[in-house]
N, CA, C and O atoms as a Tripos MOL2 file, in Angstrom:
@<TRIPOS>MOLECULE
protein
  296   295    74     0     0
PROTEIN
NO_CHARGES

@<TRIPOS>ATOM
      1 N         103.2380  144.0330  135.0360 N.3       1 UNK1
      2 CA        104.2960  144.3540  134.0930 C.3       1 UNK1
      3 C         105.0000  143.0750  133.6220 C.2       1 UNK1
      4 O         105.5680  143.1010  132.5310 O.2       1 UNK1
      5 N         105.0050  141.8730  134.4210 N.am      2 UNK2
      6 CA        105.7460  141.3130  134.0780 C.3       2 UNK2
      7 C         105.1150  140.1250  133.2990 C.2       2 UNK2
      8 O         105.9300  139.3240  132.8400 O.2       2 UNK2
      9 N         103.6640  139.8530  133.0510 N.am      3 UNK3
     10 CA        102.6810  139.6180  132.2600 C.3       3 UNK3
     11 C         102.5850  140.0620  131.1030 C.2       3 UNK3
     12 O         102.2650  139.3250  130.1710 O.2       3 UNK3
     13 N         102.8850  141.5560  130.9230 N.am      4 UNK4
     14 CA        103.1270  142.3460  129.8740 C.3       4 UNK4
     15 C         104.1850  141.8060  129.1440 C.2       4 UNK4
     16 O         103.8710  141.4980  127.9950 O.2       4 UNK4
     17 N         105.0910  141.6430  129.3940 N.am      5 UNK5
     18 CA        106.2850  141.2070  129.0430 C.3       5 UNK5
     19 C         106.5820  139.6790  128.8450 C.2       5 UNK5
     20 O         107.5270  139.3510  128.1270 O.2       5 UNK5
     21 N         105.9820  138.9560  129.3180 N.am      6 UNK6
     22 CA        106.0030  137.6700  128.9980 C.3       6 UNK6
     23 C         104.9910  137.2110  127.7310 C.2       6 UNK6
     24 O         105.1020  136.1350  127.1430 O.2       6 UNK6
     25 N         104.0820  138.1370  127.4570 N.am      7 UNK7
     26 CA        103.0570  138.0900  126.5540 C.3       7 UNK7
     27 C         103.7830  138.6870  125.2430 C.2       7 UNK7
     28 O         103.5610  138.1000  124.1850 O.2       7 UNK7
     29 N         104.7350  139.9430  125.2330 N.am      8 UNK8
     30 CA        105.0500  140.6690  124.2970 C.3       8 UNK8
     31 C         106.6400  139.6130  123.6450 C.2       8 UNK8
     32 O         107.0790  139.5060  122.4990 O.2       8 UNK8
     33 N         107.1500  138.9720  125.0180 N.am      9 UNK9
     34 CA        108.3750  137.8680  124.3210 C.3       9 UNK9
     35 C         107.5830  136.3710  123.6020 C.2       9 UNK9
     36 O         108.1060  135.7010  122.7110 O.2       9 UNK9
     37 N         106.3130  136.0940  124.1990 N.am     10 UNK10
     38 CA        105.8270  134.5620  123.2250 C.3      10 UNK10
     39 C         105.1740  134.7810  122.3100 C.2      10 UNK10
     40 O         105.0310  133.9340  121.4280 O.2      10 UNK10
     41 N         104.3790  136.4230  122.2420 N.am     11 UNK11
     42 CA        104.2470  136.8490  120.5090 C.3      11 UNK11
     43 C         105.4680  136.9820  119.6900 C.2      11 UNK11
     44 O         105.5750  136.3080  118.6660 O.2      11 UNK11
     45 N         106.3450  137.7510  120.0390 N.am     12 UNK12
     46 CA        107.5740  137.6230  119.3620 C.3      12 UNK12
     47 C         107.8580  136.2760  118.9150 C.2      12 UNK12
     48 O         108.1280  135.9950  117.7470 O.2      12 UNK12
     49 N         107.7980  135.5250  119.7820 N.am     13 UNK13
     50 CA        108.7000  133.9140  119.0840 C.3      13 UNK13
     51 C         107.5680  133.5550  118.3140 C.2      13 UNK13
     52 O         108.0000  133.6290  117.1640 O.2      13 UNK13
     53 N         106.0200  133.1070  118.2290 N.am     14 UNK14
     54 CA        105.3060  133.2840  117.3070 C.3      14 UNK14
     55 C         105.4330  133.5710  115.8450 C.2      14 UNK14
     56 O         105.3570  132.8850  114.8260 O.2      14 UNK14
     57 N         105.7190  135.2060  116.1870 N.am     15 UNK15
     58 CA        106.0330  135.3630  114.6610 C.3      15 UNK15
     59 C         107.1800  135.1560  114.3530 C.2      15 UNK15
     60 O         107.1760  134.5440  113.2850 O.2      15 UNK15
     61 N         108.8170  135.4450  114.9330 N.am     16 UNK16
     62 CA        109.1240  134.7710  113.9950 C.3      16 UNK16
     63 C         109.6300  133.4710  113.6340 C.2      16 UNK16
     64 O         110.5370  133.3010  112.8180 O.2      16 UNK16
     65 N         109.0890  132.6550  114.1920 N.am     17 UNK17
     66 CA        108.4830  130.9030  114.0100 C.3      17 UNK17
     67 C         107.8710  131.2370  112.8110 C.2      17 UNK17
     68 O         108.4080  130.5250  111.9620 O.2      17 UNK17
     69 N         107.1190  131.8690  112.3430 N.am     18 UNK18
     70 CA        105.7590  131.5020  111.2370 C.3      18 UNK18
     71 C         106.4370  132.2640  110.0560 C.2      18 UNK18
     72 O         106.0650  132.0320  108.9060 O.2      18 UNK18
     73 N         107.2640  133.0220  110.2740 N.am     19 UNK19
     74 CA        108.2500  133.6790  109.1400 C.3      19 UNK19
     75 C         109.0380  132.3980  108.1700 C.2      19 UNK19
     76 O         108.9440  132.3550  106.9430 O.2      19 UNK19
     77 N         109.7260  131.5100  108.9090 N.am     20 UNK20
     78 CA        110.0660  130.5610  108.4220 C.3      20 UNK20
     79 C         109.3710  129.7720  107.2710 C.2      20 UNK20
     80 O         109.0220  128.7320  107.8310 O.2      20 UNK20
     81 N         109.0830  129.7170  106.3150 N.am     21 UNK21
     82 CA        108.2470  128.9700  105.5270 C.3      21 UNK21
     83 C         109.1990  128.1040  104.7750 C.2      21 UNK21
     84 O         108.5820  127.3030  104.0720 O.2      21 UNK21
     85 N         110.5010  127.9940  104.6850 N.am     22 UNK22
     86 CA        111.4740  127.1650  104.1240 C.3      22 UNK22
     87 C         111.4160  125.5670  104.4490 C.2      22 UNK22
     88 O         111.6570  125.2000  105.5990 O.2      22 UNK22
     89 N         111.0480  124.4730  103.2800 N.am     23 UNK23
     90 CA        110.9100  122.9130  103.6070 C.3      23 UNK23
     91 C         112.0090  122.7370  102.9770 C.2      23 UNK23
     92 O         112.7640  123.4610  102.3280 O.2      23 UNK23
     93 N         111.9680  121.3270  103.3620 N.am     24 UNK24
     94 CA        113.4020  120.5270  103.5050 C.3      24 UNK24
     95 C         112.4830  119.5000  102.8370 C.2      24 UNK24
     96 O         111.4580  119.1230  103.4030 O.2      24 UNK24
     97 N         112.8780  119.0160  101.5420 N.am     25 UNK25
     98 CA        112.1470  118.1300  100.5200 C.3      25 UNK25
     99 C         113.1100  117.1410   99.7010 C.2      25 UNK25
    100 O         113.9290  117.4990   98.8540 O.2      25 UNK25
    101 N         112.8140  115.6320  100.1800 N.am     26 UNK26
    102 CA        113.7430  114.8590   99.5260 C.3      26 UNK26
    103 C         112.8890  114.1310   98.5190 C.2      26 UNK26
    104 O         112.2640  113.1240   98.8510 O.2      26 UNK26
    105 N         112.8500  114.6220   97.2900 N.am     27 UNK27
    106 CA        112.4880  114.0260   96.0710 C.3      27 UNK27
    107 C         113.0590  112.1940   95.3100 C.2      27 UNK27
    108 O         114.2250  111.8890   95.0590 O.2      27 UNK27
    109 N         111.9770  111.4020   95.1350 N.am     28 UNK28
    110 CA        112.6990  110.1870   94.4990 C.3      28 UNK28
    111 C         112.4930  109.9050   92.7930 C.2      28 UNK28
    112 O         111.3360  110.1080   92.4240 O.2      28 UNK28
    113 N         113.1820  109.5920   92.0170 N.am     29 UNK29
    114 CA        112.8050  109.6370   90.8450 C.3      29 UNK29
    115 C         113.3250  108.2940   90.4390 C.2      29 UNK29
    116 O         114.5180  108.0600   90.2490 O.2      29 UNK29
    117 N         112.2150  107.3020   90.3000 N.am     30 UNK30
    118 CA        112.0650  106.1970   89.8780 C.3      30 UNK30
    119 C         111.2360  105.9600   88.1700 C.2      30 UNK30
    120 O         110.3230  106.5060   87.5510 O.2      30 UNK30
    121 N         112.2340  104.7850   87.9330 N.am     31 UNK31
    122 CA        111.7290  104.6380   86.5670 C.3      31 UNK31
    123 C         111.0030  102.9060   86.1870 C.2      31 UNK31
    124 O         111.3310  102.0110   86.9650 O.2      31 UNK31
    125 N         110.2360  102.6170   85.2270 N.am     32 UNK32
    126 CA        109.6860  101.7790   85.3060 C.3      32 UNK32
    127 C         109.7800  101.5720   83.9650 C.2      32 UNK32
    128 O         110.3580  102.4620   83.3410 O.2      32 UNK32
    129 N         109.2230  100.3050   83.1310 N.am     33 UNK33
    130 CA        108.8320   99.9340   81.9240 C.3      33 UNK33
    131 C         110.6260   99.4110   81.3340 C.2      33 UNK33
    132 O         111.6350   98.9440   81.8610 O.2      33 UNK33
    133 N         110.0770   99.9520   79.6230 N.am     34 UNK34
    134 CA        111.3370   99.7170   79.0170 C.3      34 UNK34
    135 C         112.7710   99.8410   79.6560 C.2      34 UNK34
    136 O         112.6940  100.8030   80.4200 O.2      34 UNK34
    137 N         114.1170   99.2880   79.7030 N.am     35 UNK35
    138 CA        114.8800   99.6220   79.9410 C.3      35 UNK35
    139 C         114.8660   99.9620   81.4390 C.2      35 UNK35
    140 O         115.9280   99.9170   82.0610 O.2      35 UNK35
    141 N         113.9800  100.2230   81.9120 N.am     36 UNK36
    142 CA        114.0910  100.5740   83.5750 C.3      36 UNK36
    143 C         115.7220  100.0230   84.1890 C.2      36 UNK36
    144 O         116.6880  100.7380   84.4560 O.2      36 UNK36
    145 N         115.5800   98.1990   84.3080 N.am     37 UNK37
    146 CA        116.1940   97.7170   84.4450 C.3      37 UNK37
    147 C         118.1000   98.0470   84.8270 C.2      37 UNK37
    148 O         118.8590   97.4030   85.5510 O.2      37 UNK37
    149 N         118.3800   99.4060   83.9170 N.am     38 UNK38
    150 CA        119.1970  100.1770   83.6830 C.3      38 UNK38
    151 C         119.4390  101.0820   84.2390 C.2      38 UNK38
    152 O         120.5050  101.6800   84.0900 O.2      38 UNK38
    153 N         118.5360  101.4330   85.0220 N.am     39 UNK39
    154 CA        118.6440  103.2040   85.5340 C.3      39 UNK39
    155 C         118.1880  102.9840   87.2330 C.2      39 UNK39
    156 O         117.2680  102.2340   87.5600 O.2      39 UNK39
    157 N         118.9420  103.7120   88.1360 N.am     40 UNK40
    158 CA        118.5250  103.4140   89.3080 C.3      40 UNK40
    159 C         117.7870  104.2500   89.6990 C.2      40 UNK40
    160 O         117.1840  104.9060   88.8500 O.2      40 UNK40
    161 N         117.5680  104.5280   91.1350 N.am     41 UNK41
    162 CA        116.4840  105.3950   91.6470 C.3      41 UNK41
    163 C         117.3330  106.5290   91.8410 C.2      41 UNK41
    164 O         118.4330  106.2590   92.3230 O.2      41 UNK41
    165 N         117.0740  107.8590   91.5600 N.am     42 UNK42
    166 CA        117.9750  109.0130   91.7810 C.3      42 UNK42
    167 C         117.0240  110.0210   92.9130 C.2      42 UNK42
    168 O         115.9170  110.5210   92.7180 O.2      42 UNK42
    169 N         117.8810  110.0970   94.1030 N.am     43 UNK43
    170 CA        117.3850  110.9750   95.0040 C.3      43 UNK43
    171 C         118.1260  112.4170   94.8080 C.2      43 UNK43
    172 O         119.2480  112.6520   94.3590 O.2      43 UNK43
    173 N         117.1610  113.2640   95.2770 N.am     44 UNK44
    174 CA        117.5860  114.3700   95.6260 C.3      44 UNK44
    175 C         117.0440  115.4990   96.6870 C.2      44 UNK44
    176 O         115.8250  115.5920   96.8270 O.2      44 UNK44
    177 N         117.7610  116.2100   97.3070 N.am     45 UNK45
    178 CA        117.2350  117.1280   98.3720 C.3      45 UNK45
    179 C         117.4740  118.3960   98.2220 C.2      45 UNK45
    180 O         118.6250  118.8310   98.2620 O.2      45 UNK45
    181 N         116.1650  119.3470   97.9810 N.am     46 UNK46
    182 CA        115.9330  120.2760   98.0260 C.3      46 UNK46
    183 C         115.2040  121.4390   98.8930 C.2      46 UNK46
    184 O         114.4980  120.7940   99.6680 O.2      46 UNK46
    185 N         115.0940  122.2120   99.0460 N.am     47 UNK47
    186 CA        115.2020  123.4000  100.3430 C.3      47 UNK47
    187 C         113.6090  124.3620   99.1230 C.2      47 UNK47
    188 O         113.9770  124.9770   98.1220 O.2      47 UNK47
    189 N         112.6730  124.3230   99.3340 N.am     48 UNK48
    190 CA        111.6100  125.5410   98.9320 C.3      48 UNK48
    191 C         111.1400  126.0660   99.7480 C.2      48 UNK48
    192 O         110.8080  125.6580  100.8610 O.2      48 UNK48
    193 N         111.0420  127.1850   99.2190 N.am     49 UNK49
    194 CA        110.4730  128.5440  100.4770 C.3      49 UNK49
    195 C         108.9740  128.5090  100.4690 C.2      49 UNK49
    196 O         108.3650  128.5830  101.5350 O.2      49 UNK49
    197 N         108.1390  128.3660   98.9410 N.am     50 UNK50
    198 CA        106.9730  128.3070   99.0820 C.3      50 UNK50
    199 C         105.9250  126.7670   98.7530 C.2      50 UNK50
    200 O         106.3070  125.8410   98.0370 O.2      50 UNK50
    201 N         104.7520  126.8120   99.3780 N.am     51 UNK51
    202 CA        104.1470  125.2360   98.5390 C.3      51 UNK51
    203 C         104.4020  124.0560   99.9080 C.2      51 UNK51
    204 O         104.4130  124.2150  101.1280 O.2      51 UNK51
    205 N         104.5570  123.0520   99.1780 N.am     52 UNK52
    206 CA        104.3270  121.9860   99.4870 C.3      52 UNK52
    207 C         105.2960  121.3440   98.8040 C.2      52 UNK52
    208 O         105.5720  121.7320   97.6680 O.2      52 UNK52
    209 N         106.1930  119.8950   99.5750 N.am     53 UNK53
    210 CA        106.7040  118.9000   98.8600 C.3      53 UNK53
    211 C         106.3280  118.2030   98.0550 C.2      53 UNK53
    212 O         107.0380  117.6690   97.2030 O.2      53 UNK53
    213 N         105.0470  118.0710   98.1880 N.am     54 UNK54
    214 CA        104.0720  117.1080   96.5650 C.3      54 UNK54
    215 C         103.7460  117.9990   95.7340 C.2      54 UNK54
    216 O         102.7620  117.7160   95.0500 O.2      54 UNK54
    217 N         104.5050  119.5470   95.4450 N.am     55 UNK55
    218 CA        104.0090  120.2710   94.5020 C.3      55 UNK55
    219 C         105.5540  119.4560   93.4370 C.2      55 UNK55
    220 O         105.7350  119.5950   92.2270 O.2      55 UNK55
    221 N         106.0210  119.0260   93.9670 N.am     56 UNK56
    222 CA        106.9310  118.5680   93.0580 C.3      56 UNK56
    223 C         106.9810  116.9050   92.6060 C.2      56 UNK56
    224 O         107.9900  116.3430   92.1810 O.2      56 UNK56
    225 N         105.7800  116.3300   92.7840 N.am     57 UNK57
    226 CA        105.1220  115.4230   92.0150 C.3      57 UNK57
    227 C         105.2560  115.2530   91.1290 C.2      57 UNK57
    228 O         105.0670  116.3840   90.6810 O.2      57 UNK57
    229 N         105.5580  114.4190   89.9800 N.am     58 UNK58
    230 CA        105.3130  114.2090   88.3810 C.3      58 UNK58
    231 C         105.6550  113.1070   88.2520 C.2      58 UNK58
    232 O         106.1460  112.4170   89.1460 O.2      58 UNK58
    233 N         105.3790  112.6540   86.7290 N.am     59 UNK59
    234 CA        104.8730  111.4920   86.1180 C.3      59 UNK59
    235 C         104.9790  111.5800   84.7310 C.2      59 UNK59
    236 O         104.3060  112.4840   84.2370 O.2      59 UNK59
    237 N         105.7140  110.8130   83.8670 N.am     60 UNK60
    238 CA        105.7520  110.9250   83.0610 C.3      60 UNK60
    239 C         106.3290  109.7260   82.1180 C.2      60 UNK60
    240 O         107.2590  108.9990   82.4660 O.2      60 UNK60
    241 N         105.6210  109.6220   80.8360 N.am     61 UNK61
    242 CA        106.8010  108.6490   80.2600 C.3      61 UNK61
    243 C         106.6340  108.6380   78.4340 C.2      61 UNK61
    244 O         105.7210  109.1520   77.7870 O.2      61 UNK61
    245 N         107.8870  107.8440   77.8860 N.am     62 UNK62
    246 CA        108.4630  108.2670   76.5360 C.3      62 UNK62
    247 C         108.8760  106.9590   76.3260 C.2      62 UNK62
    248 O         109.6110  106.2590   77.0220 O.2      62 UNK62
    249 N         108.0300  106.5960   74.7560 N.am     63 UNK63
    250 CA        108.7320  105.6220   74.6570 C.3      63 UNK63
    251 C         109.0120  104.2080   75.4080 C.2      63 UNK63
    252 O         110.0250  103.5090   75.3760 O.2      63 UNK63
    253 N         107.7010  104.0020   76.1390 N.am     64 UNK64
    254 CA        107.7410  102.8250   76.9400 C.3      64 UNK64
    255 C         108.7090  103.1930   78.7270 C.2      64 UNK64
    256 O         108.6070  102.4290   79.6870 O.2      64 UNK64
    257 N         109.2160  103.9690   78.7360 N.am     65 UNK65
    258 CA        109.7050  104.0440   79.8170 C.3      65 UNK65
    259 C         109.0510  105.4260   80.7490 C.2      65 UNK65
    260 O         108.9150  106.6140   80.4580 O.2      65 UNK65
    261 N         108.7120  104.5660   82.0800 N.am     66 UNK66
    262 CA        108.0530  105.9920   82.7390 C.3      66 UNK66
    263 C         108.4050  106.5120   83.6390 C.2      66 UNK66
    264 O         108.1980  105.6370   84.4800 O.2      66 UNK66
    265 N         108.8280  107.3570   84.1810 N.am     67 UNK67
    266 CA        109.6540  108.4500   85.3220 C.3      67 UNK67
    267 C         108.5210  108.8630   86.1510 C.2      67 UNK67
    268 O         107.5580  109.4560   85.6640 O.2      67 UNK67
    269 N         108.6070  108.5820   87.3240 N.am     68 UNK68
    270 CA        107.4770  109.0520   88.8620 C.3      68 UNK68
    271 C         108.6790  109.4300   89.4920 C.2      68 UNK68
    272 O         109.7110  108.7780   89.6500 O.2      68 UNK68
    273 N         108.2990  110.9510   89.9400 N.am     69 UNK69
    274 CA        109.5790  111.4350   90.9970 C.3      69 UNK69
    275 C         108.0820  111.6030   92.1970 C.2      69 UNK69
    276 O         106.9300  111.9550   91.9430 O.2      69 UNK69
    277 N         108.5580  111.2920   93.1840 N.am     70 UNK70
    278 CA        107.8840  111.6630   94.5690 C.3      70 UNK70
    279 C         108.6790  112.6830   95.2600 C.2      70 UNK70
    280 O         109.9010  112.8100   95.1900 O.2      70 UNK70
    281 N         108.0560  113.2240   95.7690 N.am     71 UNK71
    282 CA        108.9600  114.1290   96.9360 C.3      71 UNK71
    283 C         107.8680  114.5350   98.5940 C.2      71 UNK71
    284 O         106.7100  114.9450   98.6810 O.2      71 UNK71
    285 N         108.8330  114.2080   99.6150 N.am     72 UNK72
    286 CA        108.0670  114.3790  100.5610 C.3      72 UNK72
    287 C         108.8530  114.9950  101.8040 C.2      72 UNK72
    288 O         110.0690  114.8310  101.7040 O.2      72 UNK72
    289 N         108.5350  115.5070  102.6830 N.am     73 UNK73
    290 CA        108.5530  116.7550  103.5950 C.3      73 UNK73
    291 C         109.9260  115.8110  104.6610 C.2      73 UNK73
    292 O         109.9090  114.6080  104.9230 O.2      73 UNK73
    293 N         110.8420  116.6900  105.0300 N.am     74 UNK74
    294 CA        112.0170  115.9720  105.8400 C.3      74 UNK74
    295 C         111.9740  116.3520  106.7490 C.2      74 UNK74
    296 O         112.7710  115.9830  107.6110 O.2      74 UNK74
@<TRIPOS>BOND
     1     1     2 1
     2     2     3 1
     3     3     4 2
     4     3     5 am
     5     5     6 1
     6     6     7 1
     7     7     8 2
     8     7     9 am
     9     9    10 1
    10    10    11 1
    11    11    12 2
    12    11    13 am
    13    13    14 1
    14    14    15 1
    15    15    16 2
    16    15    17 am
    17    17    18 1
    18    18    19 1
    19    19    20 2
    20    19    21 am
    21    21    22 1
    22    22    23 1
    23    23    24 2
    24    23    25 am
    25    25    26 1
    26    26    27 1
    27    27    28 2
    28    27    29 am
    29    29    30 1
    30    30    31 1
    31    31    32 2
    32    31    33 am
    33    33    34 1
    34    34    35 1
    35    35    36 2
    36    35    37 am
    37    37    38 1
    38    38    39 1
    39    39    40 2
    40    39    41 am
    41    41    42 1
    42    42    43 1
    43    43    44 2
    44    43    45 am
    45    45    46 1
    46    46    47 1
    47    47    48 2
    48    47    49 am
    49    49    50 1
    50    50    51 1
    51    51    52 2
    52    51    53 am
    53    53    54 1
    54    54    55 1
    55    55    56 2
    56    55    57 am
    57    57    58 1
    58    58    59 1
    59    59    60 2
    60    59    61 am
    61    61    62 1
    62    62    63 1
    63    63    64 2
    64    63    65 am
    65    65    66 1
    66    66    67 1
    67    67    68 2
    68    67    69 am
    69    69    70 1
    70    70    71 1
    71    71    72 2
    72    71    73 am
    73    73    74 1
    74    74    75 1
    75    75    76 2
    76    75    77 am
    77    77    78 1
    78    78    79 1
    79    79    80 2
    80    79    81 am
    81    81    82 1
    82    82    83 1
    83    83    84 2
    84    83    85 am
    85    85    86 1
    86    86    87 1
    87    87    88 2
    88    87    89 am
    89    89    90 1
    90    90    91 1
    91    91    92 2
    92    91    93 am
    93    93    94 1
    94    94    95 1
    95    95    96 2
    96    95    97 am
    97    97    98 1
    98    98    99 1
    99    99   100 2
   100    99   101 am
   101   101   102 1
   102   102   103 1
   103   103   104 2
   104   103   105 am
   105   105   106 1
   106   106   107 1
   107   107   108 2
   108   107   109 am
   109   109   110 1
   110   110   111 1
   111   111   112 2
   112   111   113 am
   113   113   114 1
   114   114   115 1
   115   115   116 2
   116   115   117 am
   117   117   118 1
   118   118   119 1
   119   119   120 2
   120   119   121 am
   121   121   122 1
   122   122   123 1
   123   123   124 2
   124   123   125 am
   125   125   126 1
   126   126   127 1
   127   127   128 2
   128   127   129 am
   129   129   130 1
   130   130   131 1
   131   131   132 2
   132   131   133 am
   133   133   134 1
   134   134   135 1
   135   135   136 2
   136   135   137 am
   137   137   138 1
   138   138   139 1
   139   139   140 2
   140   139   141 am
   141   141   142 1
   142   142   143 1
   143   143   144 2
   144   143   145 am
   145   145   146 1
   146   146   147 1
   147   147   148 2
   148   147   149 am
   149   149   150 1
   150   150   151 1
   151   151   152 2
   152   151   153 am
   153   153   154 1
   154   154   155 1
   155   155   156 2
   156   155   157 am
   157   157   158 1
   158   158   159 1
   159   159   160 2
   160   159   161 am
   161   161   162 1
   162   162   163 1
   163   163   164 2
   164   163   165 am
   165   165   166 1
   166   166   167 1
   167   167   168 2
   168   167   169 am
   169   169   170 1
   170   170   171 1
   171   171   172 2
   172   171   173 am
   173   173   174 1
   174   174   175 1
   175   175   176 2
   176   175   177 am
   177   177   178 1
   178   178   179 1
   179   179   180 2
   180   179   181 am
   181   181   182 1
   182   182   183 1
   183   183   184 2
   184   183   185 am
   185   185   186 1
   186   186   187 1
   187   187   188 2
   188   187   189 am
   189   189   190 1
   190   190   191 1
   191   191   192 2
   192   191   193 am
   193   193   194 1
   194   194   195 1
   195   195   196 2
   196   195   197 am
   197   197   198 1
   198   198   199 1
   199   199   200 2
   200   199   201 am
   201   201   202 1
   202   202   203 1
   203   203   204 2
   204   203   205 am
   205   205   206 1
   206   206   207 1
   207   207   208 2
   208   207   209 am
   209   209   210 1
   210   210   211 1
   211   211   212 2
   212   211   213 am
   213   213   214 1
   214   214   215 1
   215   215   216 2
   216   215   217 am
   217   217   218 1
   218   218   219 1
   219   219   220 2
   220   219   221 am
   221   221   222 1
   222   222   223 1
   223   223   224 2
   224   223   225 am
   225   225   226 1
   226   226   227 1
   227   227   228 2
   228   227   229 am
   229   229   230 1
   230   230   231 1
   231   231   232 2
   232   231   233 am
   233   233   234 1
   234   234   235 1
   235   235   236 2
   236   235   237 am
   237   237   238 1
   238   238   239 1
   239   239   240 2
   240   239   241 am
   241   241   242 1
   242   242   243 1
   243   243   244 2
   244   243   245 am
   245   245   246 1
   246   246   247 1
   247   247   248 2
   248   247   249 am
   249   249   250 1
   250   250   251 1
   251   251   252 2
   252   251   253 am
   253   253   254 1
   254   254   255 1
   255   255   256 2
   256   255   257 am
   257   257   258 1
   258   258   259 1
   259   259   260 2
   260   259   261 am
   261   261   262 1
   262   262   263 1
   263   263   264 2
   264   263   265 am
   265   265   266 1
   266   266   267 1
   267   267   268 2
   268   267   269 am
   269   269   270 1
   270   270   271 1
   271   271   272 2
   272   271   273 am
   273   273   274 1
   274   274   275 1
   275   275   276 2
   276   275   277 am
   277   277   278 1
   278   278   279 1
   279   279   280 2
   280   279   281 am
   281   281   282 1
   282   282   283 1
   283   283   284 2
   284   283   285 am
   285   285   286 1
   286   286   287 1
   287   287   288 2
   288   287   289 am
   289   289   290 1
   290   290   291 1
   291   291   292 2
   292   291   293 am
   293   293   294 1
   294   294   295 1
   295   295   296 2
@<TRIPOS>SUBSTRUCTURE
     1 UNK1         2 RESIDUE 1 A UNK
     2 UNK2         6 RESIDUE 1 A UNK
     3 UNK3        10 RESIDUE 1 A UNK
     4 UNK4        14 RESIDUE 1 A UNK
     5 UNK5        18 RESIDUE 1 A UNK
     6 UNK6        22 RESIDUE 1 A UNK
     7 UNK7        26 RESIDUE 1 A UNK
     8 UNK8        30 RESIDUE 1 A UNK
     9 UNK9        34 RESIDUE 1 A UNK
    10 UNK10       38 RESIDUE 1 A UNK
    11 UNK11       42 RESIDUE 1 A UNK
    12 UNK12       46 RESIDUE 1 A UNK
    13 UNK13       50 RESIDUE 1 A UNK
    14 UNK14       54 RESIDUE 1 A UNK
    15 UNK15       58 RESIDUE 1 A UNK
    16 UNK16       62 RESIDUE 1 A UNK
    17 UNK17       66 RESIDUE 1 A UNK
    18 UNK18       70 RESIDUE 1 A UNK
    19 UNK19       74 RESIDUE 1 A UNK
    20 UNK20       78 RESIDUE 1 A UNK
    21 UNK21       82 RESIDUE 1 A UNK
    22 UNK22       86 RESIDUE 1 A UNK
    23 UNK23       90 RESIDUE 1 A UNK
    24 UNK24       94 RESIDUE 1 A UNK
    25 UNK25       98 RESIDUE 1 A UNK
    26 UNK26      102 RESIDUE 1 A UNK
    27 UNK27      106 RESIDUE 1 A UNK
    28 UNK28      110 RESIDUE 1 A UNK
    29 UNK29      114 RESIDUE 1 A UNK
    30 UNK30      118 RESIDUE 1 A UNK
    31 UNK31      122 RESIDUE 1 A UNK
    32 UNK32      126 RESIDUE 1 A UNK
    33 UNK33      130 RESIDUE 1 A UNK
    34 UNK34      134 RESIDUE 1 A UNK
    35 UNK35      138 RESIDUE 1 A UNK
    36 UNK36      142 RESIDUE 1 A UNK
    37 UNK37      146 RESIDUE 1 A UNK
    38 UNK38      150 RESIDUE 1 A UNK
    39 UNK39      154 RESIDUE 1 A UNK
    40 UNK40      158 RESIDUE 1 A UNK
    41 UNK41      162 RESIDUE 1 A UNK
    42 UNK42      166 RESIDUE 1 A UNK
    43 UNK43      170 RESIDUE 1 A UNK
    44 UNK44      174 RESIDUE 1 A UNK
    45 UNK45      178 RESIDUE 1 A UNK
    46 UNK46      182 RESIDUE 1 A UNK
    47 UNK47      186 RESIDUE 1 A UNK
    48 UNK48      190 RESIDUE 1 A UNK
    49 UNK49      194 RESIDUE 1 A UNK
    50 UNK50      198 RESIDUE 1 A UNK
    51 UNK51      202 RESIDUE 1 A UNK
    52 UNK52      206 RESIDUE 1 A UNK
    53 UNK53      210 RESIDUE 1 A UNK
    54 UNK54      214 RESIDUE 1 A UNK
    55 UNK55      218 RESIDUE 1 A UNK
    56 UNK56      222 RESIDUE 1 A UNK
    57 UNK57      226 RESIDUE 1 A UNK
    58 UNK58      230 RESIDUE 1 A UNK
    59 UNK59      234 RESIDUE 1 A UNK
    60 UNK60      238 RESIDUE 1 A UNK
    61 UNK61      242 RESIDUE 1 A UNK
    62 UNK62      246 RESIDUE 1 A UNK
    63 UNK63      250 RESIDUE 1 A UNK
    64 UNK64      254 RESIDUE 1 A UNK
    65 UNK65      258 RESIDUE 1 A UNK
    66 UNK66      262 RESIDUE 1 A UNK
    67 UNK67      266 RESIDUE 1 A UNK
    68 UNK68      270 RESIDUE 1 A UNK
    69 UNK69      274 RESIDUE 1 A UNK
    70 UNK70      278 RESIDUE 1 A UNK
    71 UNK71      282 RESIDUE 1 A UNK
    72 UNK72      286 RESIDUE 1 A UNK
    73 UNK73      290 RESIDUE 1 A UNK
    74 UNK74      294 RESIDUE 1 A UNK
């Protein structure tokens, strides 16, 4: 019985351990090229329930100036 019960409390914590799917994601958004010079690096921290921290990856640029935000798992 008491096998029983020790088996039925570390499935319990199991699941809900794996319920949790919420990351803790600190994103950097750096700029390069034109004007860079001007603009600093802007962090930010965000909380997603689903995915991955590099789903928030991008790249981009206008006008000679280009924006790379990284984001990675905290």
């Amino acid at each position: 019985m008491k096998k029983l019960s020790f088996v039925l409390v570390l499935f319990a914590l199991v699941a809900l351990s794996s319920c949790n799917k919420e990351k803790d994601c600190k994103c950097v958004t750096s700029y390069s090229g034109a004007y860079s010079s001007d603009l600093d690096d802007v962090t930010t921290l965000i909380t997603i329930d689903e995915g991955n921290c590099s789903d928030g990856n991008l790249s981009s640029s206008t006008y000679g100036l280009k924006m790379t935000t990284t984001c990675t798992e905290q």
